[in-house]
C-alpha positions as CSV (number, residue, x, y, z in Angstrom):
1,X,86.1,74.2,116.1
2,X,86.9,71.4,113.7
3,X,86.4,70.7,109.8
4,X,86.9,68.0,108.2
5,X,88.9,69.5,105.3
6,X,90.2,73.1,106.2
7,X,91.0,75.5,103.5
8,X,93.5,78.2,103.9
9,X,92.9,80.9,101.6
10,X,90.2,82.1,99.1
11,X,91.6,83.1,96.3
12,X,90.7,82.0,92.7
13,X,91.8,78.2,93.2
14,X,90.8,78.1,97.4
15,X,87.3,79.4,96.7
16,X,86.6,77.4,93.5
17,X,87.5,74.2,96.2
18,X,85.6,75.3,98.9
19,X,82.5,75.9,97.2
20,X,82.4,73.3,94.9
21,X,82.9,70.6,98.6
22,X,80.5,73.1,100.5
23,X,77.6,72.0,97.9
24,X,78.5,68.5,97.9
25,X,79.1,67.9,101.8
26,X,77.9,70.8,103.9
27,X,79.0,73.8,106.4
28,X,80.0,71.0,108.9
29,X,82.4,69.4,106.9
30,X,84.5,72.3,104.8
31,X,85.5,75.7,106.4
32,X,87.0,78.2,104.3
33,X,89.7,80.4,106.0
34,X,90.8,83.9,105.1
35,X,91.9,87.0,106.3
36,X,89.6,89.4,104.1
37,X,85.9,89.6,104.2
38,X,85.6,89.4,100.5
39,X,86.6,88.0,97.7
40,X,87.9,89.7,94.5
41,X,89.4,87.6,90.7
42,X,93.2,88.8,91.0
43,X,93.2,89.7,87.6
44,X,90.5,92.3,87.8
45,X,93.0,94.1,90.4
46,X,94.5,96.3,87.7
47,X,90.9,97.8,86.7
48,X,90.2,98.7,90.4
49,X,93.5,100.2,90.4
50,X,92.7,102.1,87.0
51,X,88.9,103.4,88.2
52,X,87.1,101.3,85.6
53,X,86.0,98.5,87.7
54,X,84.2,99.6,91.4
55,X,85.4,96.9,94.2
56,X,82.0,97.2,96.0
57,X,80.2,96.0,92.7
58,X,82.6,93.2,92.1
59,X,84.0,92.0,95.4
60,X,82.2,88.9,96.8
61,X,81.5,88.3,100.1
62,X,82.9,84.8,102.0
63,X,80.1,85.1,104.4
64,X,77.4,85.3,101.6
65,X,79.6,82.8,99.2
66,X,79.7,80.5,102.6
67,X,75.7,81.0,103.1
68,X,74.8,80.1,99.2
69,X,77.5,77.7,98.8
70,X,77.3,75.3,102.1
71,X,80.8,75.5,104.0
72,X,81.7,77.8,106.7
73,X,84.0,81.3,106.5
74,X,86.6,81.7,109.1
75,X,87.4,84.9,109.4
76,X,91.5,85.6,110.5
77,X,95.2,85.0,109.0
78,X,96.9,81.5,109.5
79,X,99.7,82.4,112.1
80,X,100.4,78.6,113.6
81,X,100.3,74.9,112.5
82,X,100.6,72.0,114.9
83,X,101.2,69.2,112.1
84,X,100.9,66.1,114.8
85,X,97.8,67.5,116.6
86,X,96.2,68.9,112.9
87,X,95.4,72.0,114.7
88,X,95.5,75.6,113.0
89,X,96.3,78.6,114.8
90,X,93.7,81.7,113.6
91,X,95.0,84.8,114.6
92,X,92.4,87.8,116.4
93,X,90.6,90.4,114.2
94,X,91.5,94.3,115.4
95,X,89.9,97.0,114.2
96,X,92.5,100.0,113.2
97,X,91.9,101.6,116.9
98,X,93.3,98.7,117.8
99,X,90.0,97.1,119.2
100,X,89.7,93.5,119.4
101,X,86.7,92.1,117.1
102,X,87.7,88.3,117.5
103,X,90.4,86.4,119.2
104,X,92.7,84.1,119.1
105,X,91.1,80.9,117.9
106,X,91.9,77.3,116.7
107,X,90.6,75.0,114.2
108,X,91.3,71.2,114.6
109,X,91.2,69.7,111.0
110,X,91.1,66.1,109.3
111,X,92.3,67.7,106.1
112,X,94.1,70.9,105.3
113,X,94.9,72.3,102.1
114,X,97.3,75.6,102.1
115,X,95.9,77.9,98.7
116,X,97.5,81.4,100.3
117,X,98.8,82.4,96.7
118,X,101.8,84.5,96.0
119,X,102.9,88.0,97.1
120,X,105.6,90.7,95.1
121,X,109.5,89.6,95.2
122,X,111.4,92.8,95.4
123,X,114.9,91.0,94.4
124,X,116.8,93.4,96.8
125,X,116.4,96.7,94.8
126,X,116.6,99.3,97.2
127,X,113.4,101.3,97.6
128,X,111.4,99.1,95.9
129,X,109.2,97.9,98.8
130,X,109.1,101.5,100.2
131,X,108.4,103.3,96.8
132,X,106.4,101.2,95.1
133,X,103.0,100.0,95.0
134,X,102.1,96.4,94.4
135,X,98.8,95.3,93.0
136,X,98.6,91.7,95.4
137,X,95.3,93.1,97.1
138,X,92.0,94.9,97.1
139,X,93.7,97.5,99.4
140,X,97.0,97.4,97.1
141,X,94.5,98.5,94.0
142,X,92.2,100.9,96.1
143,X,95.4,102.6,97.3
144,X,97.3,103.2,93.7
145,X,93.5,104.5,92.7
146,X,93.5,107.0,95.7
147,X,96.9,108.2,95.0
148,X,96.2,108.4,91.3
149,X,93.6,111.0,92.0
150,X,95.2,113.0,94.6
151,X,98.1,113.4,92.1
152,X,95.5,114.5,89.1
153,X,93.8,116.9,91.1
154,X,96.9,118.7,92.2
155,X,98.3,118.6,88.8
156,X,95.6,119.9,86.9
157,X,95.0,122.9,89.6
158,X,98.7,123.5,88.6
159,X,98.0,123.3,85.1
160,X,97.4,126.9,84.4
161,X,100.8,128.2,85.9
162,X,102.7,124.7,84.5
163,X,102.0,124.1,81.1
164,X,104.1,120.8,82.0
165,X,102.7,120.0,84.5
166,X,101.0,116.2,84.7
167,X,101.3,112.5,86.1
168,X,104.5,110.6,85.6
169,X,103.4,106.6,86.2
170,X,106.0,104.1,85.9
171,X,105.2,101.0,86.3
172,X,107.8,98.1,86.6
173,X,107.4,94.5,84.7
174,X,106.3,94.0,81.3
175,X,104.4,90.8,82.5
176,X,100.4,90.5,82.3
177,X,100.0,92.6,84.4
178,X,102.0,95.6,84.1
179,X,100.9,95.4,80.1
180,X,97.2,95.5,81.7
181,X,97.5,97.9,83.9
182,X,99.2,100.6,81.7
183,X,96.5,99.7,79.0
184,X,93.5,100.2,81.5
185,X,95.3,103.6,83.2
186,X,95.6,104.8,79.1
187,X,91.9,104.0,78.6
188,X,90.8,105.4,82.2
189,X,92.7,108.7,81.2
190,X,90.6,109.5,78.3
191,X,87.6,110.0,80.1
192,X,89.3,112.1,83.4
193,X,88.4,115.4,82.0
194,X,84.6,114.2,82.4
195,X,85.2,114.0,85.9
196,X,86.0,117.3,86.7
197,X,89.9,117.6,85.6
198,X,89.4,120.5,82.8
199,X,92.8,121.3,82.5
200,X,94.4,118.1,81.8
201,X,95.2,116.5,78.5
202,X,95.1,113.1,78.9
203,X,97.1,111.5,76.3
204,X,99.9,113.8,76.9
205,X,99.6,115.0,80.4
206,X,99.5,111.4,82.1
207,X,102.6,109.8,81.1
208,X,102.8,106.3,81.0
209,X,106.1,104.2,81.6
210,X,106.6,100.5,81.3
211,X,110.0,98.8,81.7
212,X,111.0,95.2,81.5
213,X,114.1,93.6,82.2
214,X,113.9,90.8,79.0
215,X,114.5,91.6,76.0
216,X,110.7,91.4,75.0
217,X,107.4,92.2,77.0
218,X,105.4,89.3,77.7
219,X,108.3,86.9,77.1
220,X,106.9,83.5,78.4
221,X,104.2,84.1,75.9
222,X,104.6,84.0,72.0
223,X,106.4,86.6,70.3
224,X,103.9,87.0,68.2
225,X,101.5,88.3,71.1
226,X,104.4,90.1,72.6
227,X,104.8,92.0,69.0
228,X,100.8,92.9,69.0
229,X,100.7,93.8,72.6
230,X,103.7,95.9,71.7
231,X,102.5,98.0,69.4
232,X,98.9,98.6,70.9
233,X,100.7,99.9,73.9
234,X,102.6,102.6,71.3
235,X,99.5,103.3,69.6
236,X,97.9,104.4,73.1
237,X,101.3,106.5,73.9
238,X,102.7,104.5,76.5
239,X,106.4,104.1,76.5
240,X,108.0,100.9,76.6
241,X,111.8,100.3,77.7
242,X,113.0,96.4,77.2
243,X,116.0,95.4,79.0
244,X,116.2,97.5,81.6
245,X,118.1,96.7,84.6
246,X,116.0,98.7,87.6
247,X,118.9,99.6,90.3
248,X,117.3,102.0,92.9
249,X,113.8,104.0,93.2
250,X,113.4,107.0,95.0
251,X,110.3,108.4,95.8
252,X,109.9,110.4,92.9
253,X,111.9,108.7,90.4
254,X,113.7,105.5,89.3
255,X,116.8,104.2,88.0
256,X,118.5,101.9,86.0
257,X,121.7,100.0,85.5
258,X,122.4,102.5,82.7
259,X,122.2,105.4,84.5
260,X,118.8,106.1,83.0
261,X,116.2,107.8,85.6
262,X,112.5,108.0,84.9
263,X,110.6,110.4,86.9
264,X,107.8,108.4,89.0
265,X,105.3,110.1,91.1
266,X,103.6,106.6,91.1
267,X,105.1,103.5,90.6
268,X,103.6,100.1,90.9
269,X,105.9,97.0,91.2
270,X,104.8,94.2,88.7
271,X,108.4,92.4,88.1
272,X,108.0,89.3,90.4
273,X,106.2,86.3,92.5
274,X,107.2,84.7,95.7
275,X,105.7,82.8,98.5
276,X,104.5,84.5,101.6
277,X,107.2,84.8,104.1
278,X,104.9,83.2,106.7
279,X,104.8,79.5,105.3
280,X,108.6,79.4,106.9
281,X,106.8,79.3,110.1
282,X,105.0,76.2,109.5
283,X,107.4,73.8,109.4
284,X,106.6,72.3,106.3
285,X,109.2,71.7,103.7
286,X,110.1,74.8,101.2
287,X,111.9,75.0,97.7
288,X,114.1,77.2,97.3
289,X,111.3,80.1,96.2
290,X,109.4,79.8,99.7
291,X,106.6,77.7,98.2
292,X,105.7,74.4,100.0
293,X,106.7,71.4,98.2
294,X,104.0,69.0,97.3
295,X,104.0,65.7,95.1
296,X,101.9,64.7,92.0
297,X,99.2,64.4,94.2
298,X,99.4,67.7,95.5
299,X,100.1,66.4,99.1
300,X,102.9,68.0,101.7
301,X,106.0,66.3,101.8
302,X,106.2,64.8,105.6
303,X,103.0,66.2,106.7
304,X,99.9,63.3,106.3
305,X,96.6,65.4,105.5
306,X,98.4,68.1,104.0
307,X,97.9,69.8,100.6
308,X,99.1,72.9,99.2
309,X,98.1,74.4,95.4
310,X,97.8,77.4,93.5
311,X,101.3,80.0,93.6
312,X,102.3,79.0,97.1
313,X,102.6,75.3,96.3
314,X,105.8,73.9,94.1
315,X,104.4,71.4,92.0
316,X,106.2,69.5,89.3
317,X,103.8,68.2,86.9
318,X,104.3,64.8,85.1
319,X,107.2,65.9,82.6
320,X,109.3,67.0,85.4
321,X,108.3,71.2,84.9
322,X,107.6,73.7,87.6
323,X,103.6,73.8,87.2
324,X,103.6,78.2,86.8
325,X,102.2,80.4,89.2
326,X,98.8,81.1,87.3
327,X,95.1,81.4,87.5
328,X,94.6,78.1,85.1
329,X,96.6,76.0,87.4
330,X,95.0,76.8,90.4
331,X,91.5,76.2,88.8
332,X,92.8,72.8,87.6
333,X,94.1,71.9,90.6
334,X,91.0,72.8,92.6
335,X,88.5,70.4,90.8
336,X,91.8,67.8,91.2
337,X,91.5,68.0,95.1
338,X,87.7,68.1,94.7
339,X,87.9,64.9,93.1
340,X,90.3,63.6,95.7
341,X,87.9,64.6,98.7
342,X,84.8,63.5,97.1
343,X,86.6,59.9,96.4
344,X,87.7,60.0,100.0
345,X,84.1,60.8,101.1
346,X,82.7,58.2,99.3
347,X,85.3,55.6,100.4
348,X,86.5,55.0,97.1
349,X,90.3,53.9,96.4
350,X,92.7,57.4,96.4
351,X,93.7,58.6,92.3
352,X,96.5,56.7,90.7
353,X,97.0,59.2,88.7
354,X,99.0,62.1,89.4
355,X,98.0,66.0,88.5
356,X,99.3,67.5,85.2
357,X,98.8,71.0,84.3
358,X,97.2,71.6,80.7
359,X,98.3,74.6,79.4
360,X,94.9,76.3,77.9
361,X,96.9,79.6,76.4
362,X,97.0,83.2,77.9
363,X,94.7,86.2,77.1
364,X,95.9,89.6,77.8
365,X,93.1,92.6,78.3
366,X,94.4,95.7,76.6
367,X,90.8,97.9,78.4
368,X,87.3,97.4,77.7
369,X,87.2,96.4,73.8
370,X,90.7,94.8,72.9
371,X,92.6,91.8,73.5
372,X,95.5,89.4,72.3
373,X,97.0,86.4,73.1
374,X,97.7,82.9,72.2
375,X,95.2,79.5,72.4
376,X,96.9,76.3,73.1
377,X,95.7,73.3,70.5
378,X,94.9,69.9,71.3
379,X,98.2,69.0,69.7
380,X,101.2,69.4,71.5
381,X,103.2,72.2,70.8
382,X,100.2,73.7,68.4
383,X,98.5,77.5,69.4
384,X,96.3,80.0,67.5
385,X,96.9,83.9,67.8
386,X,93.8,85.7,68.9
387,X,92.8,89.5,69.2
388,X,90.0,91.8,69.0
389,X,86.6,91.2,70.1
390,X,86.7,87.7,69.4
391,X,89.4,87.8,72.4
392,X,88.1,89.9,74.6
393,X,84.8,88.0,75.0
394,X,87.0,84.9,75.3
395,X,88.6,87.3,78.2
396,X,85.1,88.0,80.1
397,X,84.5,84.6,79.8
398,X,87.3,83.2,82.0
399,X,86.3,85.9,85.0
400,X,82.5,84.5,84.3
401,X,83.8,80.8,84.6
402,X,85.4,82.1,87.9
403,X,82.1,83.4,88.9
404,X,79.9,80.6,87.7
405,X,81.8,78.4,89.8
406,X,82.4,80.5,93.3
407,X,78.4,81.0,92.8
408,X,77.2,77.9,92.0
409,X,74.4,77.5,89.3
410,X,73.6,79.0,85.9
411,X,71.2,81.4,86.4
412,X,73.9,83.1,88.2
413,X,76.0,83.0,85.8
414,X,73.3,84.3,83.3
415,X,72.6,87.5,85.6
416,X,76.1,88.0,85.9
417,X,77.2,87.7,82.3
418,X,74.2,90.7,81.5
419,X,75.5,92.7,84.3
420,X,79.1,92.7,83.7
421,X,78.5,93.1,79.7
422,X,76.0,96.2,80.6
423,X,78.5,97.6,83.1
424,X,81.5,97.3,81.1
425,X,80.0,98.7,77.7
426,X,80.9,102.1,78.8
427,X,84.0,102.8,79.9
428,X,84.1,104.5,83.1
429,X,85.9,105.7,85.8
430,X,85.7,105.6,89.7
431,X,87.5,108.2,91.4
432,X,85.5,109.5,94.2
């Protein structure tokens, strides 16, 4: 097989690139490869983990995305590069009786841009990787949400004999997403005794944890949205422990540098990024976080033909700052490379100029009705503090952006936005 321009990955920013080429220049020119069969907006992770969102109503499959949008789905993980040749190395699809369902292929390309994103960086605290769960993945989310049941179930047959008994949930990173995610589990909870779990008090019985190393959550954003997010978490009853040090975590509790321990009997890991360990196997150049170092352009140091974007790529933007590991980049960087392809299609001269990230502001989802964060003015240095509705629809919009763009015309978009703003005007829960 060979494709012109080879993407590696279809997440948010490798999608968005290979269907907006697949409409322009066809199945024969872009191939899309990944090593899922569909296709899920990270940040919705955290309601599929919750039971508010169903994956099989919101994942999108490659194969149909590939049929609608004109480029061609590879199905398999990355596991070689031949940089001189331009030759990937696909690796074979088993099934978990370990029964082959494709092999060992390779895919000759004229382009290649690397768009694998990011996965969790323990820092070396012992247990973490083996105690905790992070939400990188579809089967990350689908596993907390299995867990999450199992654990109800039991404690609210206990409930009788235990008055005490309930669900201790820590959860580890005050960043977006561990704010999310203890704001969707708080919202989820208040609807379990619908589904069966009589005995359970909700806003007692499921105990919520959050702890974050700075001194504030949310610290890269303003303090002011740190402050709200703050006290909507402590008006749902979660607790929130700044500056703390995790040291250790056992499989039913963890610990801090304080000698503080927080019974767990499901943790999820939320405290850190880094590159996939793979990309050292490429030999391609790495900074010192495992990403693969690019220029302004977005190209591969020492590797002609090569791109990388999105959280595995270090990119320093025009003022000399590390472009951030976040959904905004990656979209901005997509329609950057589209515009380099399609210039290099057309045989027009290559961009003079390089990529620089605009920082739009951050939106933080605090469940189905509330949200707060910051909007970043025209002027430098200048942003508005948003909440409430007024946010949250600002909120849908970005994931109906994503959609509208992976999907490919309006009406699309249209349907979608009346499906996702029927679906989500009750809140409900999936736990079957």
């Amino acid at each position: 097989m060979r494709g012109e321009i080879v993407i590696v990955g279809g997440g948010a920013g490798g999608l968005e690139l290979a269907s907006k080429l697949g409409r322009k220049l066809g199945p024969s020119k872009v191939f899309l490869v990944d090593s899922r069969l569909s296709h899920i907006w990270k940040p919705s992770l955290h309601e599929v983990a919750a039971g508010t969102l169903d994956i099989h109503q919101e994942g999108l499959s490659y194969q149909m995305l590939a049929h609608d949008n004109g480029f061609s789905f590879v199905y398999g993980a990355l596991t070689g590069l031949d940089k001189a040749a331009k030759r990937l190395t696909i690796g074979p699809i088993r099934t978990p009786q370990d029964e082959e369902v494709l092999p060992e292929r390779t895919l000759e390309f004229g382009a290649l841009v690397i768009a694998v994103g990011s996965t969790s960086n323990y820092f070396g605290v012992p247990g973490a990787q083996e105690y905790t769960i992070s939400l990188n993945a579809t089967e990350d989310a689908e596993r907390f949400r299995l867990q999450l049941l199992k654990l109800l179930a039991r404690a609210d047959a206990r409930k009788p004999q235990e008055p005490a008994a309930g669900v201790d949930i820590v959860i580890i990173g005050g960043g977006a997403t561990g704010v999310e995610l203890a704001a969707e589990l708080r919202e989820a909870s208040a609807v379990y005794t619908t589904y069966g779990f009589q005995h359970l008090r909700p806003q007692q019985d499921v105990r919520i944890t959050l702890l974050e190393g700075a001194p504030r959550i949310l610290a890269p954003l303003p303090e002011r949205v740190s402050s709200a997010a703050l006290k909507l978490l402590h008006e749902r009853g979660i607790k929130v422990v700044n500056e703390c040090r995790v040291t250790s975590i056992a499989p039913d509790q963890v610990s801090d540098k304080n000698g503080n321990v927080y019974p767990a009997d499901l943790c999820v890991w939320a405290a850190g990024i880094r590159a996939p360990a793979f990309l050292a196997t490429l030999g391609l150049p790495l900074a010192k976080g495992g990403q693969i170092e690019v220029d302004g352009f977005l190209r591969v140091k020492d590797a002609p033909g090569i791109y990388a974007m999105g959280d595995c790529a270090a990119c320093v933007d025009a003022e000399g700052k590390m472009v951030p590991p976040r959904a905004q980049a990656a979209h901005q960087q997509a329609d950057y490379l589209l515009a380099t392809f399609l210039r290099a299609q057309r045989g027009q001269a290559p961009q003079t100029k390089p990529y620089t990230y605009k920082d739009y502001g951050s939106l933080v989802s605090f469940g189905q009705t509330t949200t707060v964060g910051s909007l970043m003015g025209s002027l430098k240095g200048l942003s508005w503090f948003v909440e409430g509705f007024f946010a949250r629809m600002m909120y849908v919009s970005l994931h109906l952006m994503h959609h509208a763009a992976v999907l490919g015309h309006v009406r699309t978009g249209v349907l979608a936005l009346a499906r996702f703003l029927i679906k989500r005007s009750t809140p409900q829960v999936k736990l079957h």
